[in-house]
Structure formats: structure tokens, C-alpha cells
LOROZA-241794 format. One record per residue (C-alpha): x, y, z. Coordinates in Angstrom, 3 decimals. Layout:
REM residues N
<<X; Y; Z>>,
...
This chain:
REM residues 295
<<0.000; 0.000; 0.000>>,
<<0.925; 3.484; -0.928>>,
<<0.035; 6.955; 0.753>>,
<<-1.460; 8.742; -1.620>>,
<<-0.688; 12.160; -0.584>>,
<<2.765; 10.736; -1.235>>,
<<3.578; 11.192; 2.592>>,
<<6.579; 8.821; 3.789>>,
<<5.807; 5.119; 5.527>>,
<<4.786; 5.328; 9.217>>,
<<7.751; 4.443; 11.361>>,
<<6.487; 4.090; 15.093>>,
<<9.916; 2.000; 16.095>>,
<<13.406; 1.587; 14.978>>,
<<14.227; -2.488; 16.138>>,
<<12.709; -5.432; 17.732>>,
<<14.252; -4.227; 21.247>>,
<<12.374; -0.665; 20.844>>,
<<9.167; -2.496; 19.659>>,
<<9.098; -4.301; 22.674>>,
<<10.064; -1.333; 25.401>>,
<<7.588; 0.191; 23.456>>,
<<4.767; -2.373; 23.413>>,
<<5.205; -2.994; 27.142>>,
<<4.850; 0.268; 27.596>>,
<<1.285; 0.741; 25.692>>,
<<-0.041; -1.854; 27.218>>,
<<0.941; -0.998; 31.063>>,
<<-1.125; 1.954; 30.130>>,
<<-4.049; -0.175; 29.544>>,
<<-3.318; -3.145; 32.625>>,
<<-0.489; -3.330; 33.663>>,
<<-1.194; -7.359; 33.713>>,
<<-0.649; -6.885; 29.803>>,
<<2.676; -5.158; 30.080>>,
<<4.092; -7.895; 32.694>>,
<<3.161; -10.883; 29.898>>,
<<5.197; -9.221; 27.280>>,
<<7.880; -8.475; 29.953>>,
<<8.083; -12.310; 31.019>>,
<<8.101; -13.727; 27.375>>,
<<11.167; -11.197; 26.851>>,
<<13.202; -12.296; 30.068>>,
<<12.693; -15.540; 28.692>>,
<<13.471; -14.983; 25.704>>,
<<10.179; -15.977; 24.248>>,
<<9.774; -13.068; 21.774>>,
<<11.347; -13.871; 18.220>>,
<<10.330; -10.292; 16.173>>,
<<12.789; -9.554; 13.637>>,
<<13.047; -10.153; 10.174>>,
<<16.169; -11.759; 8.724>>,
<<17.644; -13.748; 5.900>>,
<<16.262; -17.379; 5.645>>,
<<13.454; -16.657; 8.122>>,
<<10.312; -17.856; 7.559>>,
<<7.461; -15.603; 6.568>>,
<<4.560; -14.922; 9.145>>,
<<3.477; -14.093; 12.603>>,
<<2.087; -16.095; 15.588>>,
<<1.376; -16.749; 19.274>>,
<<2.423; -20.159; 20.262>>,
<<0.949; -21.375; 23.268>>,
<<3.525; -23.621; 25.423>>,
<<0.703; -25.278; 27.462>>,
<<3.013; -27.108; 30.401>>,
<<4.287; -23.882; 31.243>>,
<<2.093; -21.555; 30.666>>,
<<4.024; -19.018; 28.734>>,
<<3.640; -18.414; 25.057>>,
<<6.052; -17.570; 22.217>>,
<<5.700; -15.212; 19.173>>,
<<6.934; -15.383; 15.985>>,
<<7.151; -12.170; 13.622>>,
<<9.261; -10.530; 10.911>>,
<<9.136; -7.233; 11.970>>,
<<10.797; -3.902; 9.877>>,
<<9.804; -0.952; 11.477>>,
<<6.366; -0.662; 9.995>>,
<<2.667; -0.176; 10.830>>,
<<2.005; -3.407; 10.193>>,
<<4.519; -4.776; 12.234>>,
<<3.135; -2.797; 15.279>>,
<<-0.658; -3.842; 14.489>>,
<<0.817; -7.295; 14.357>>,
<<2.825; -7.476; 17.343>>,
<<-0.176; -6.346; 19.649>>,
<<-2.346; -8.808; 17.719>>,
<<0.095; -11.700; 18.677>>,
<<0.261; -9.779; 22.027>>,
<<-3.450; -10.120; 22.675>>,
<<-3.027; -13.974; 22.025>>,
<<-0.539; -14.131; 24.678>>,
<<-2.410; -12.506; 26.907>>,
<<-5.395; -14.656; 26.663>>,
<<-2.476; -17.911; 26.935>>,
<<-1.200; -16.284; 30.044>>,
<<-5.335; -15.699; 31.868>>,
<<-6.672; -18.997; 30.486>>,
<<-3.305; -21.251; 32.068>>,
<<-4.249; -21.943; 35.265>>,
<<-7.513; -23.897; 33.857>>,
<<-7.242; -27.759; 34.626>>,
<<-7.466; -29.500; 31.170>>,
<<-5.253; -28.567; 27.958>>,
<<-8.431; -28.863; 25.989>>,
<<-9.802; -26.357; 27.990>>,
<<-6.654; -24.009; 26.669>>,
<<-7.505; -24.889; 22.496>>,
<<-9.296; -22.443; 21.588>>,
<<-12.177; -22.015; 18.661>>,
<<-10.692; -19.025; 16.176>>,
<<-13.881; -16.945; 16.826>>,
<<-12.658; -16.792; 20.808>>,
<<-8.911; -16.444; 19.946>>,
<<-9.264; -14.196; 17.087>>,
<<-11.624; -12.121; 19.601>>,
<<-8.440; -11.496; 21.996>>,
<<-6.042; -10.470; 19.648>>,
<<-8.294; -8.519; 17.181>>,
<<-9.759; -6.213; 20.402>>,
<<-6.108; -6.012; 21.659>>,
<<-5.497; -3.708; 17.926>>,
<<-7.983; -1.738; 18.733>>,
<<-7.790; -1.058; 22.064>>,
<<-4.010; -0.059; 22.165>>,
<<-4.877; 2.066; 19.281>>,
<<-6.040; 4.417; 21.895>>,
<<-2.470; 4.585; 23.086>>,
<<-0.594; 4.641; 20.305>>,
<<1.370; 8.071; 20.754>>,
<<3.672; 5.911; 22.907>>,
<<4.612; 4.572; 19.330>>,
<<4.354; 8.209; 17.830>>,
<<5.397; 11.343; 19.416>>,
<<3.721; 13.873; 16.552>>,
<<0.163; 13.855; 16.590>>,
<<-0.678; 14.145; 13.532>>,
<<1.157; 10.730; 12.523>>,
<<-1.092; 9.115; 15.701>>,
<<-3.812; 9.634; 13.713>>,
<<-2.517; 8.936; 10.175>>,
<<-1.288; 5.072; 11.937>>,
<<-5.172; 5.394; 13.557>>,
<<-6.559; 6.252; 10.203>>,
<<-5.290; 3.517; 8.509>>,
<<-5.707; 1.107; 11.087>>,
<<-9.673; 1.852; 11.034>>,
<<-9.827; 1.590; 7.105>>,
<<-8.562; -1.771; 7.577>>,
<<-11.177; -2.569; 9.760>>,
<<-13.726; -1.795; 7.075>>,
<<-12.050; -3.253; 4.328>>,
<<-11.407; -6.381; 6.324>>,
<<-15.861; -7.453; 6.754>>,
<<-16.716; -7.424; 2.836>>,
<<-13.040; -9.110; 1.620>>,
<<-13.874; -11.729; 5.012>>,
<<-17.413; -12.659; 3.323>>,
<<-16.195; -12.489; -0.324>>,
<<-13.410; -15.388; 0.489>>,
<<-15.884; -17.532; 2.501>>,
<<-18.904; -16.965; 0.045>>,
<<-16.109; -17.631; -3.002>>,
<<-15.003; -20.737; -1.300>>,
<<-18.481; -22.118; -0.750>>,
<<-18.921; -22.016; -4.757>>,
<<-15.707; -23.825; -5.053>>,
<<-16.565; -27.219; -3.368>>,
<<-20.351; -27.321; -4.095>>,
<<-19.235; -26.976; -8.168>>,
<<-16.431; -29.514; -7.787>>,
<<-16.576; -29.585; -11.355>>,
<<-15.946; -26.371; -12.400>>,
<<-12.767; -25.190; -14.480>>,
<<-9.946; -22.390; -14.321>>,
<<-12.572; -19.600; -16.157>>,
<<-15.333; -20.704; -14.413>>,
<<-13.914; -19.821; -11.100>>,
<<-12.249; -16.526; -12.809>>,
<<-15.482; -15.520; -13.587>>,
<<-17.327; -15.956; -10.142>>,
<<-14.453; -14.096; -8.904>>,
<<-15.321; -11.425; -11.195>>,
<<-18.616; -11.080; -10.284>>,
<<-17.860; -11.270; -6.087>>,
<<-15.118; -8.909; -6.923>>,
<<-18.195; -6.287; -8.530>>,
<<-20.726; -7.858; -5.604>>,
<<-18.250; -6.862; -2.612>>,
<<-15.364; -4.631; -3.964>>,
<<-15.214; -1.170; -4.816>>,
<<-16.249; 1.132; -8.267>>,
<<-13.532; 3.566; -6.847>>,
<<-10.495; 1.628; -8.286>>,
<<-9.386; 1.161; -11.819>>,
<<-8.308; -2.217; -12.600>>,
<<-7.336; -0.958; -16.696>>,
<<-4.708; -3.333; -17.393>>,
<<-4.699; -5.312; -14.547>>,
<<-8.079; -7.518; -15.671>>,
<<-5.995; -10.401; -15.291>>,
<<-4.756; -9.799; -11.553>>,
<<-8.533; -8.695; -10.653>>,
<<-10.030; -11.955; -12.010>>,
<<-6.979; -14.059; -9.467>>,
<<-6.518; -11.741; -6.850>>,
<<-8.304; -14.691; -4.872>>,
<<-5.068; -16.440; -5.003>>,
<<-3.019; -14.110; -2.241>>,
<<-5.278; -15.465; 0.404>>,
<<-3.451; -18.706; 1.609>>,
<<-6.717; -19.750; 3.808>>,
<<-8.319; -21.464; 0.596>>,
<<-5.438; -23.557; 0.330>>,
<<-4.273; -24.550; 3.702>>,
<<-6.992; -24.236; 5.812>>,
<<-10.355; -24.617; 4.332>>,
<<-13.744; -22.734; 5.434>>,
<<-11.209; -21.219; 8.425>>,
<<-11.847; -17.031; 7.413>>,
<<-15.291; -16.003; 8.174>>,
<<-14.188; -16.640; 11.471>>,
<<-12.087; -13.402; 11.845>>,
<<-15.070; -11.430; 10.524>>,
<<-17.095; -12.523; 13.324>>,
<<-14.565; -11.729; 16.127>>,
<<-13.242; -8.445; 13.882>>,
<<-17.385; -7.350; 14.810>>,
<<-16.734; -8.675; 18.375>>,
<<-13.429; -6.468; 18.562>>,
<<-15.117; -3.078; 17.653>>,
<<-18.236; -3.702; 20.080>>,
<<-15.247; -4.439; 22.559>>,
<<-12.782; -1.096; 22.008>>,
<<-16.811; 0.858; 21.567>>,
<<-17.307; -0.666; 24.927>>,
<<-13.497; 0.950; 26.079>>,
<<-14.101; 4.326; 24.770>>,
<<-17.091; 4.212; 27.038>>,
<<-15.967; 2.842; 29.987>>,
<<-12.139; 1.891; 30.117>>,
<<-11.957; 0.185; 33.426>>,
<<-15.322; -2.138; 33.129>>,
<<-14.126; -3.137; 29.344>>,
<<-11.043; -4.773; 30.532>>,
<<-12.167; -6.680; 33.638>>,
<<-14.959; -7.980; 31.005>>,
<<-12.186; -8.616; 28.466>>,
<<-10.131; -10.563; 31.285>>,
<<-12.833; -12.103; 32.565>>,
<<-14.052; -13.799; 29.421>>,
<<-9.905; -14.840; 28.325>>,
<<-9.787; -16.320; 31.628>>,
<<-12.821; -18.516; 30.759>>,
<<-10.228; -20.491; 27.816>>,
<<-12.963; -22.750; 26.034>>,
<<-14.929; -23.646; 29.179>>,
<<-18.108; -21.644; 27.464>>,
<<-19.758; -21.680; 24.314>>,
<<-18.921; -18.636; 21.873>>,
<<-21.631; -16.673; 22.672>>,
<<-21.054; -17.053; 26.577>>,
<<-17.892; -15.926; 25.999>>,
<<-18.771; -12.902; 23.899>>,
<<-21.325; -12.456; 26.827>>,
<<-18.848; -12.459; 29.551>>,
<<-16.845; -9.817; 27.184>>,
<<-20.159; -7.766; 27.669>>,
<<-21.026; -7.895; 23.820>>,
<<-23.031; -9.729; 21.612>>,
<<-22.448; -12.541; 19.091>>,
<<-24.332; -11.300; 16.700>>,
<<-24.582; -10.949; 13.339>>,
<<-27.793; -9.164; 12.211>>,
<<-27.433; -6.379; 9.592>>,
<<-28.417; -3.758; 12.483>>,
<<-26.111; -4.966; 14.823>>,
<<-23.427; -4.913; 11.723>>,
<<-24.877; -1.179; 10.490>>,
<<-24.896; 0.003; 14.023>>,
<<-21.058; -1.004; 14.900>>,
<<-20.015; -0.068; 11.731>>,
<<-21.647; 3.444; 11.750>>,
<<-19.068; 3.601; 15.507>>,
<<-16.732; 3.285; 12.941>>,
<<-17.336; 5.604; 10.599>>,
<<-17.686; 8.499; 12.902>>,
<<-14.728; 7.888; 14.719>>,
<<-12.876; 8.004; 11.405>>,
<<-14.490; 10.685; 10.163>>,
<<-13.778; 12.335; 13.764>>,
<<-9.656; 11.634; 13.371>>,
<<-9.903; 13.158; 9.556>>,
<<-11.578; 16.458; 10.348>>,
């Protein structure tokens, strides 16, 4: 991705060591439970962030169940991205570090729409203390900004991969241009009239293929559009009421998978929920705290 008022890339650290000061530092602001995880996996040297030659690609939490502390995995350069994605894997670890004290290991494997839900609130509600990352204000809400428009591009690119890979396995027959041209149409159905594909008709009608999901993990994506709506209704909750968020947000990452989904979500004092009002009404949060940041 490109800025296109041509302004430079957001750089809100300078190494892995500065990430992590950093990150411990943004989320002490928020619990200072949070900050002491991070701090522990670092002693311990559990915190594997930067990128380097003939490391493999990707990012993760890796829960190490007999002890109870986790591991992440990133390739991290100094970008936006990398931040988003190290309090993403930081939420995870959070959620490995309140649900380890709970007797059975099964108890600790958790369904993506609880796990995702950890991690994918954790984004949003360190966003709110992001100038730890960036000391000029108007950068905090550039990194903010485009943090939020991910958010909203995320739902309809979520249920355009899961509707796309429905068609796939109930036509099992189908060819190469078949599938390029249900593609096409989703791509009308759920994208956007705003950008100009001229020349790049051939990328449009595969751009299907960057998501790895339909080839290693089948029907596992609408998952994160379910907890992405969990996450706002979460951080809406934190804007409201910081204090009473979190002890709802520990309390239901405590629970591990002891609950169903929805008690879960429940104990997170949202809703698992997936109406188009429920959808229009978090959504419309959205849009007016973007719209809010860019006035």
C-alpha cells in the first residue's frame, strides 16, 4: 500500500528491542497485567520479532501449554504493520497467560472466533495509546486512520473469500474460467467502483489467489469477521468505559474454552451477533470515529 498524498511510511519503532520497550509500555497503560506478559516472554526470551535472511514468513502466538508461557513469531521492519501485528500476537498471549491456570489442555484450544476475539480487540484497544509509538500527533492519527480503514475493508473481503469458497466445493466440477469468472462477479458484488483495474483484468479476475486460507486451511476465514465485529463492540465498549471493558475482556480470556462462543462474547459484555443492524450500528461507531480523526 501506498500513501497517496505521497507522505513517507509510518515508522512508530526503529528495532525489535524498541518495539518491545515500546509495546510494554502501551499496554501498562491499559493493565499493567498486559505489560508484565510481554515483559516475562522477553526475560525468557520468548519473543522472536525480527526479520532476517532465511526466516520464515509470518506471525504467531504459540501457546507452550506445560508452562504456561507463550512464544511469538514475527518478521518485523519498522512498519505499521509490524506494530498492528505485534499487539495482535500480544493479545493472544495474553489470553495464553489468563486462560493457564484452567485444569485440562483442551480447555486451553481455543475455537478461532474466541482467539481471534483477543487479539483482534487487543489492535484496537491499544490504538487508543498509540502516541507511545508516535510522538507527533498528527502521525497518531494517520497510523489510527489507517488502522480503522482496515477494519472496514477487512468485513466485505472476510465474506467475499468464505462466500467464493463455498462455490468452489459445491461446483467440484468447475474449471480455471469458471472460477475466474465468479471471482469477477464477487469482486463487482463486494469490492469497490472507486479503483481502476485498466490493465490489470488479469490480476482482478486471481486476486483470490493471495489469500493462503483457501489452500491450507479450508472454510477457516469467516471466522475473523465474526470476532473483527466482536473487537469493535469491545474497544466501543473501552471508549465508554475503560476500566469495566477490561475486567470484562479478562474475565471472558480467563474462561479459555470452558463456554460456548456466545457465553464468551457475553462475559466480554457484547453480543455474538450478526444481524445487519447490529453490523450497520457497529459499523456506523466506525465511521464516525474516522471521520472524527480526519476532520
Amino acid at each position: 500500500q501506498v500513501d497517496v498524498t505521497g507522505k513517507p511510511a509510518l515508522k512508530p519503532f526503529v528495532d525489535s528491542e524498541d518495539l518491545i520497550r515500546k509495546t510494554i509500555q502501551c499496554y501498562n497503560e491499559i493493565d499493567p497485567f498486559f505489560g508484565s506478559c510481554i515483559e516475562i516472554m522477553s526475560g525468557m526470551s520468548y519473543l522472536d520479532l525480527d526479520s532476517r535472511q532465511g526466516k520464515a514468513p509470518g506471525g504467531f502466538n504459540y501457546p507452550l501449554y506445560e508452562i504456561g508461557v507463550p512464544f511469538i513469531y514475527m518478521n518485523s521492519a519498522g512498519t505499521l504493520r509490524d506494530l498492528v501485528t505485534m499487539v495482535h500476537e500480544g493479545g493472544h498471549a495474553i489470553h495464553s497467560f489468563l486462560s493457564r491456570g484452567l485444569e485440562l489442555t483442551a480447555y486451553k484450544e481455543l475455537t478461532s472466533e474466541i482467539a481471534e476475539l483477543a487479539s483482534m480487540s487487543m489492535e484496537l484497544i491499544s490504538m487508543e495509546h498509540w502516541q507511545v509509538f508516535f510522538n507527533d500527533e498528527d502521525e497518531y492519527k494517520r497510523a489510527k486512520c489507517e488502522q480503522l480503514e482496515q477494519v472496514i475493508e477487512t468485513l466485505p473481503w472476510v465474506a467475499q473469500i468464505d462466500k467464493f469458497q463455498h462455490w468452489i466445493y459445491e461446483n467440484p466440477g468447475h474449471g480455471a474460467l469458471e472460477r475466474e469468472n465468479y471471482w469477477d462477479e464477487l469482486m463487482d458484488q463486494f469490492g469497490s467502483s472507486v479503483v481502476d483495474w485498466t490493465g490489470l483484468e488479469k490480476e482482478r479476475r486471481n486476486l483470490w489467489q493471495k489469500q493462503l486460507h483457501l489452500f491450507e486451511v479450508p472454510f477457516y476465514y469467516i471466522e475473523y469477521g465474526m470476532a473483527q465485529l466482536g473487537a469493535i463492540a469491545i474497544w466501543r465498549n473501552y471508549k465508554k468505559d475503560p476500566k469495566s471493558a477490561i475486567e470484562k475482556y479478562k474475565k471472558a480470556l480467563s474462561l479459555g474454552y470452558t463456554k460456548s462462543i456466545s457465553e464468551v462474547y457475553s462475559e466480554a459484555g457484547i453480543e455474538f451477533n450478526f444481524t445487519q443492524k447490529y453490523v450497520k450500528d457497529l459499523m456506523d461507531f466506525v465511521r464516525a470515529e474516522l471521520d472524527e480523526l480526519q476532520d
